[in-house]
N, CA, C and O of each residue as an XYZ file, in Angstrom:
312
protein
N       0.842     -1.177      0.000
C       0.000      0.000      0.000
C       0.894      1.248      0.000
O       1.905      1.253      0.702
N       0.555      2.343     -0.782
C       1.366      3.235     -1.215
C       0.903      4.208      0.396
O      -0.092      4.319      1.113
N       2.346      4.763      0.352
C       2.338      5.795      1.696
C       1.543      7.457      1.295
O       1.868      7.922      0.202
N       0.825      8.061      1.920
C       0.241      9.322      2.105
C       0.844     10.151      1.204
O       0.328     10.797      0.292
N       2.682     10.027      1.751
C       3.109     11.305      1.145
C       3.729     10.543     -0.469
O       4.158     11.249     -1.381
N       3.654      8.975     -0.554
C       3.966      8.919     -1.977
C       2.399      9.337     -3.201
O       2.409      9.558     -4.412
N       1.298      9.301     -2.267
C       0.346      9.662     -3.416
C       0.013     11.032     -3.621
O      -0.607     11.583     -4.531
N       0.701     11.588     -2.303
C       0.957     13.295     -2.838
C       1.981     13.728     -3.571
O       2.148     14.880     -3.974
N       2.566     12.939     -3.718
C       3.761     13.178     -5.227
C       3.663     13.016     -5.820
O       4.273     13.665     -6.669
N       2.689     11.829     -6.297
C       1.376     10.899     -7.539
C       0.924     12.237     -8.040
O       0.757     12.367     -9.253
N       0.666     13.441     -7.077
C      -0.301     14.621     -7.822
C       0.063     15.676     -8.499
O      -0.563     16.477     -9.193
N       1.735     15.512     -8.049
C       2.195     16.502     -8.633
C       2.957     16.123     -9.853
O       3.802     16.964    -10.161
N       2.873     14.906    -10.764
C       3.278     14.577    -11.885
C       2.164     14.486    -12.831
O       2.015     13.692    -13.760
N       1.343     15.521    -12.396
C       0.208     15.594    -13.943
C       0.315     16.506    -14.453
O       1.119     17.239    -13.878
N      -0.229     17.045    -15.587
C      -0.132     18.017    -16.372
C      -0.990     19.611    -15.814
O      -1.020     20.728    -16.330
N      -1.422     19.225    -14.934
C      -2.481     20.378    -14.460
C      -1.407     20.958    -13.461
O      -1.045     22.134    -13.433
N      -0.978     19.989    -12.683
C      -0.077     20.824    -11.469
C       1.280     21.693    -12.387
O       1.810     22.748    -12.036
N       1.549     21.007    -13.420
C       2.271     21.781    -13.868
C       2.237     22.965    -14.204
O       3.039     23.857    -13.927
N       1.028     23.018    -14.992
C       0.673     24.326    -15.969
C      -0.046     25.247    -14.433
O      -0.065     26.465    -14.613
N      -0.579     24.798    -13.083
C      -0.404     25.871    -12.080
C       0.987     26.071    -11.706
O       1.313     27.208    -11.367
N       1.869     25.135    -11.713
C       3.046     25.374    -11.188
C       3.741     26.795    -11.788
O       3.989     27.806    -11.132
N       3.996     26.557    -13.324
C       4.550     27.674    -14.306
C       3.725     29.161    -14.285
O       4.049     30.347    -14.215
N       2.589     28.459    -14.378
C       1.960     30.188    -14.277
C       2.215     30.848    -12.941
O       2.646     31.995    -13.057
N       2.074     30.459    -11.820
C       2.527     30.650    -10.473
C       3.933     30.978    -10.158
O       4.252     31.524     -9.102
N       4.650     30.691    -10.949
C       6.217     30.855    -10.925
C       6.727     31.754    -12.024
O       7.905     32.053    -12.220
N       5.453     32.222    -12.856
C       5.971     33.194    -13.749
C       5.511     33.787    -13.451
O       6.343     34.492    -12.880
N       4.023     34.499    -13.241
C       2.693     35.317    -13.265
C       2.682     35.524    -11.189
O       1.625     35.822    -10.633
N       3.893     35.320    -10.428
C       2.824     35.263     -8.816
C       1.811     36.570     -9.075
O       0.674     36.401     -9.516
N       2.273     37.705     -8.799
C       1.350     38.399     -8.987
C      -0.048     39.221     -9.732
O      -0.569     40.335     -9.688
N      -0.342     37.437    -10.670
C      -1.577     37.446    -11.104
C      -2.560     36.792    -10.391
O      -3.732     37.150    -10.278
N      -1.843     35.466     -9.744
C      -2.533     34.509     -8.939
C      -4.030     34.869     -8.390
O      -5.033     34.501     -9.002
N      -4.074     35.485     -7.401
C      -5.147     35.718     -7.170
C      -6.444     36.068     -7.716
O      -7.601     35.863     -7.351
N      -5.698     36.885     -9.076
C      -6.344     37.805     -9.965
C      -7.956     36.311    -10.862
O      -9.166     36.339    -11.088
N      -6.436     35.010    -11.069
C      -6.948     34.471    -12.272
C      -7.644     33.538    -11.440
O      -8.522     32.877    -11.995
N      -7.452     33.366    -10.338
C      -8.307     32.456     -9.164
C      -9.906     32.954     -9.292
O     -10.971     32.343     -9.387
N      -9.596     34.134     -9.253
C     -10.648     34.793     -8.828
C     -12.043     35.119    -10.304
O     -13.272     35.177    -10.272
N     -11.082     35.251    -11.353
C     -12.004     34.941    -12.656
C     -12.484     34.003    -13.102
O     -13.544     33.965    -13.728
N     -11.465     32.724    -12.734
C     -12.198     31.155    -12.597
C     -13.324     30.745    -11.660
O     -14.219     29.951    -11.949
N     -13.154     31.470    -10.342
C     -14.393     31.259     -9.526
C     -15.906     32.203    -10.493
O     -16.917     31.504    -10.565
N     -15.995     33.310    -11.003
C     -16.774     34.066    -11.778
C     -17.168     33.094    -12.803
O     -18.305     32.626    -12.843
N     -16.310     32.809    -13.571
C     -17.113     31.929    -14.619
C     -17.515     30.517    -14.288
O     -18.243     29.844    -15.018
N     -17.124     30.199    -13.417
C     -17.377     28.903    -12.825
C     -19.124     29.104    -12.490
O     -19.993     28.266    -12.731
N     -19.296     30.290    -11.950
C     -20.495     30.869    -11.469
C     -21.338     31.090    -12.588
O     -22.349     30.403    -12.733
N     -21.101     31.766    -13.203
C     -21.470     32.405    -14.665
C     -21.999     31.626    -15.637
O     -23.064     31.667    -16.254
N     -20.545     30.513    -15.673
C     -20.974     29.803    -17.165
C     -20.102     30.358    -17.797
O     -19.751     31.488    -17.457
N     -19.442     29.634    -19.026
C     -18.541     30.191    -19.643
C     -19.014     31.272    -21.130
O     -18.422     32.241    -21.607
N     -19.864     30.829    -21.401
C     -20.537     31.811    -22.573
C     -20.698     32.951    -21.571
O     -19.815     33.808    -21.550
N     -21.664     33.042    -20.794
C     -21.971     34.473    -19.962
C     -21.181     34.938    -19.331
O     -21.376     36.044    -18.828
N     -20.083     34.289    -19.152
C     -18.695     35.515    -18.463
C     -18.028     36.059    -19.492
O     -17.817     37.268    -19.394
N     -17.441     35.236    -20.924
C     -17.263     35.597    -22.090
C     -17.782     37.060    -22.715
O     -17.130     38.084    -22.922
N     -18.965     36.821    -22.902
C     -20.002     37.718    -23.372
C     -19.866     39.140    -22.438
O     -19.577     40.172    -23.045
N     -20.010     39.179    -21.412
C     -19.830     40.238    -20.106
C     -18.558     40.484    -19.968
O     -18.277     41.431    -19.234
N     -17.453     39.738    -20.605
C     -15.871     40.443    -20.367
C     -15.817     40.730    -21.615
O     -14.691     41.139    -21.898
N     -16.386     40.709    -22.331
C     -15.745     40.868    -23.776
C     -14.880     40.233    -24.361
O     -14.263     40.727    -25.305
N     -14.649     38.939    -23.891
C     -13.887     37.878    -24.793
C     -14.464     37.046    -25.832
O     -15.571     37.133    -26.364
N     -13.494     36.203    -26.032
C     -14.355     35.374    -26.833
C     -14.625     33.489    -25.935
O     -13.992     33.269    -24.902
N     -15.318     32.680    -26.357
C     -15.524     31.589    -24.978
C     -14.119     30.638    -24.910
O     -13.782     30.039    -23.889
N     -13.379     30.610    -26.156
C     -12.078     30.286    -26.106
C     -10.908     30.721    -24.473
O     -10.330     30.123    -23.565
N     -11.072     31.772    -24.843
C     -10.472     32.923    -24.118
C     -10.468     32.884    -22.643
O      -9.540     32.898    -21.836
N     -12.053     32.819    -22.471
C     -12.848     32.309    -20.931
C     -12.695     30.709    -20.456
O     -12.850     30.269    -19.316
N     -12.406     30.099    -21.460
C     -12.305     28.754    -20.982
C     -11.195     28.553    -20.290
O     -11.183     28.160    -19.123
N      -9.359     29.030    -21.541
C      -8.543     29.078    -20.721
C      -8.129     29.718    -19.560
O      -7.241     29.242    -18.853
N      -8.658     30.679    -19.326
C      -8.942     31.556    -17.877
C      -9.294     30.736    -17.093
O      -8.720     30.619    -16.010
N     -10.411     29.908    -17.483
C     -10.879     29.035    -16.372
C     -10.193     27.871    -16.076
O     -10.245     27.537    -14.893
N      -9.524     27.116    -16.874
C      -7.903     26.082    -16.914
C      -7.077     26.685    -15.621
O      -6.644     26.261    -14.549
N      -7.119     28.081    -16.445
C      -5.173     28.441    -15.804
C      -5.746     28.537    -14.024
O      -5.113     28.056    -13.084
N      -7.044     29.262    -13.910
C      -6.896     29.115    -12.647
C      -7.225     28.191    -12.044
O      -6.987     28.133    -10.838
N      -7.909     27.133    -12.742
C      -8.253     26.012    -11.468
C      -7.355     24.796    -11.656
O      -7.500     23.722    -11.071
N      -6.097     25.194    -12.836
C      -4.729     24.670    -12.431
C      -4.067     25.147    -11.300
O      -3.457     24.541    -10.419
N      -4.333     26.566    -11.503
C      -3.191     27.172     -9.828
C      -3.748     26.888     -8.565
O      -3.163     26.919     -7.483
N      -5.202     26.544     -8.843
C      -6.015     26.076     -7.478
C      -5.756     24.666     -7.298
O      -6.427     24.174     -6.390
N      -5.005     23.900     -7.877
C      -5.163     22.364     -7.961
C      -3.503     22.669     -7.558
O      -3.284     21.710     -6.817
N      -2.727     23.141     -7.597
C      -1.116     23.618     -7.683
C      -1.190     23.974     -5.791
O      -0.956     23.279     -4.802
N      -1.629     25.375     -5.989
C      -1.465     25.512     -4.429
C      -2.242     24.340     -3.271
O      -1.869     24.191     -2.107
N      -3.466     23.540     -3.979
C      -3.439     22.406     -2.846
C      -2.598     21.475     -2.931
O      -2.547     20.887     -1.850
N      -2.017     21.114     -3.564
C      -1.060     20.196     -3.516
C       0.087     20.400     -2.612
O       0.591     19.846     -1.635
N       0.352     21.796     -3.619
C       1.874     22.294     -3.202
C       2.266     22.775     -1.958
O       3.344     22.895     -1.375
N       0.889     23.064     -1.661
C       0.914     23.831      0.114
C       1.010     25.111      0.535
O       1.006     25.366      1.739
């Protein structure tokens, strides 16, 4: 049976922790910013946050990636 802290290292070899990892290590002082637009469209819907920011739903989707990669990043990461 695998130990606690080996399946918390299991989490940090996916592709999501990564892409929070990099943006977090390039962007810190967006972090919060893009957390916080992912929680909005999460709410929203991605057409209706789109539409209301003036993007396009492309645009809003990856917004919604990058931050609930950095939200999947900082639980891991601590």
């Amino acid at each position: 049976m695998a130990s606690p802290d080996d399946f918390l290292e299991s989490l940090a070899d996916g592709t999501l922790y990564s892409m929070g990892a990099y943006f977090s290590d390039q962007h810190p002082d967006l972090v919060d910013e893009v957390i916080a637009q992912a929680d909005a469209i999460e709410e929203r819907g991605l057409r209706s946050y789109a539409d209301d920011a003036g993007m396009g739903v492309e645009e809003a989707y990856e917004t919604l990636m990058t931050g609930l990669a950095v939200r999947y990043y900082k639980a891991v990461a601590g």
